[in-house]
N, C-alpha and C positions, 0 to 999 in steps of 0.2 A: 511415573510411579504413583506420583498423587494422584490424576485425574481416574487411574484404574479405582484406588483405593475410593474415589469420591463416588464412582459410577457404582461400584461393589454396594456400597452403603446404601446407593439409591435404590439397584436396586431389590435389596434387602427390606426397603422401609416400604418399599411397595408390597412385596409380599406377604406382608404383615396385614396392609391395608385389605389385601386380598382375600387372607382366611375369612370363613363363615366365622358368625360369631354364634358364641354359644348359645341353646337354646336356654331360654325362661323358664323358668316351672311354676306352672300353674296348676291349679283344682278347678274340676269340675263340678258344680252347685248348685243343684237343680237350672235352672234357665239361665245362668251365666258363668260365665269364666272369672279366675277370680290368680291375678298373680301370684306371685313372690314381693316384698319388696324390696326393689333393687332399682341402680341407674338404669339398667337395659331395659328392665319393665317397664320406667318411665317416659324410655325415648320411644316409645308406640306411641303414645301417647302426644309428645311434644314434637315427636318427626312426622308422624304421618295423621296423624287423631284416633288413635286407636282406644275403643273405651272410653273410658272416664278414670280421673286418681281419687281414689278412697281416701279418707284421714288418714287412714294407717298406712298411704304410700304406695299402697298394691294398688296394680290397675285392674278394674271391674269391664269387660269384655263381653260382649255378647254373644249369642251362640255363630252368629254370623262370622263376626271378627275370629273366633277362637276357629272355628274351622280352618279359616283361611292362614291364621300363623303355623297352627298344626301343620296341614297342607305344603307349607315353606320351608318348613323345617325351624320357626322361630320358636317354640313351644315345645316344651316336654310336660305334657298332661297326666293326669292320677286323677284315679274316683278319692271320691270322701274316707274309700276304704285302703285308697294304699295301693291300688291296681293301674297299670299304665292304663293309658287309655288309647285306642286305633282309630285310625279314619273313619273304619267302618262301625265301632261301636257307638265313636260318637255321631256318627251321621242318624243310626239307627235310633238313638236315644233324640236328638234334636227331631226325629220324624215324630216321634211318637208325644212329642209336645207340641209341634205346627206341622199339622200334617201336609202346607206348602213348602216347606224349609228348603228341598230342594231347590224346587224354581226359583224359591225367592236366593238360592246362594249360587246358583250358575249367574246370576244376574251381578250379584255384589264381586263375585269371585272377576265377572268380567270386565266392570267396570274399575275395580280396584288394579287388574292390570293393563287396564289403558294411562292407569296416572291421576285418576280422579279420586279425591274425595267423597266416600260414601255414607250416609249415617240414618238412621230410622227416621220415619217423617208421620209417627202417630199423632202427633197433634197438628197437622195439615189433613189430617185422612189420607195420608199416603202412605205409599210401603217403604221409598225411601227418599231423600233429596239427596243433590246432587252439587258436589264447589265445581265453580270451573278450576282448572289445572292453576296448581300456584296460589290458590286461594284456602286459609283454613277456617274452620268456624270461627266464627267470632272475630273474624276480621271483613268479611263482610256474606252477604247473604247467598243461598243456594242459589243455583241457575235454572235447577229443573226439580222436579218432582219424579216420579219414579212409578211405574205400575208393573209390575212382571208379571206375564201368563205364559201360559202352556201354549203352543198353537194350534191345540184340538180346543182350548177352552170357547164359550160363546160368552158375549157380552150384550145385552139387551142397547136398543139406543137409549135409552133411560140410563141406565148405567156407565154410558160413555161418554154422556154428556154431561152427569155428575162428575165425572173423575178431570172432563176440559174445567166445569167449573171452580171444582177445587182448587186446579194448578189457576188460572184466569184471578180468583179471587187471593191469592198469594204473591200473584206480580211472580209465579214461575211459569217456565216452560212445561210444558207435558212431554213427558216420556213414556211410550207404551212399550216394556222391554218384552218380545215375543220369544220365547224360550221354543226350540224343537226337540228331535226326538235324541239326538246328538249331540244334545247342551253347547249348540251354537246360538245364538241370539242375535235379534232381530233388530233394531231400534226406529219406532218410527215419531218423529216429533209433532205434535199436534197443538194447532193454535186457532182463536177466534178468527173469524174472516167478517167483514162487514162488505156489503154488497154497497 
């Protein structure tokens, strides 16, 4: 009789473990996402690096990250004015502010469900760097640098060898992430060679 009552309990406490959890509410703010604050908000942040934490405890999200909680169902979004907001309105609006946002968020969108850490890399001159798996910022340094195109885009050899220099001059990898027409993506890794 006990071990039923034991097993009962187990597995009750598992399916506890198992509900989704509730979504976040966050605001939509011109070019970012902007919390609640709350514990759930904060473990974006401290579980996976999502954002940045404001003084005021809300996490500050970028239009990238915010799509992709959206997309997950971790997020319950509102305009400024009180209106939910949709995949599709926000995609529309994040277009009409980077009018690459897509390619650049089939890329993030991809590499974020392989298990990597993703985050902006404007100050390398890149689109974005890359943790290897198990690694968070600030515990030790990116692996790779990040460029996403289109696969109709052209790049000059001038331009290509700016972007090997950038990652070469960082002590990272290059990544060239080739987006097609199907938002599969490409990856091809590029490095110096000395003859």
């Amino acid at each position: 009789m006990a071990k039923k009552e034991a097993t009962e309990a187990a597995e009750a406490e598992t399916s506890k473990k198992k509900e989704p959890k509730k979504p976040v509410l966050a605001l939509l703010s011109g070019e970012k996402v902007i919390t609640e604050s709350s514990d759930d908000a904060r473990e974006f942040f401290n579980q996976s690096r999502f954002g940045a934490i404001a003084e005021s405890g809300k996490v500050e999200l970028s239009l990238l990250e915010g799509l992709y909680l959206l997309e997950k169902g971790r997020l319950e979004l509102k305009h400024e004015s009180g209106r939910m907001v949709t995949s599709e309105s926000y995609l529309k609006k994040a277009r009409k502010i980077e009018p690459n946002f897509w390619i650049r968020y089939v890329v993030f969108r991809d590499i974020r469900n392989r298990g990597y850490i993703i985050k902006t890399a404007l100050k390398f001159g890149a689109d974005f760097r890359v943790y290897d798996r198990g690694i968070k910022p600030g515990e030790d340094h990116a692996k790779w640098i990040v460029f996403p195109v289109h696969e109709a885009s052209t790049l000059t050899w001038h331009e290509f060898s700016a972007k090997n220099r950038v990652a070469h001059s960082t002590k990272k990898r290059l990544l060239m992430a080739i987006v097609d027409d199907e938002g599969d993506v490409t990856y091809y890794q590029v490095a110096w060679v000395r003859p």
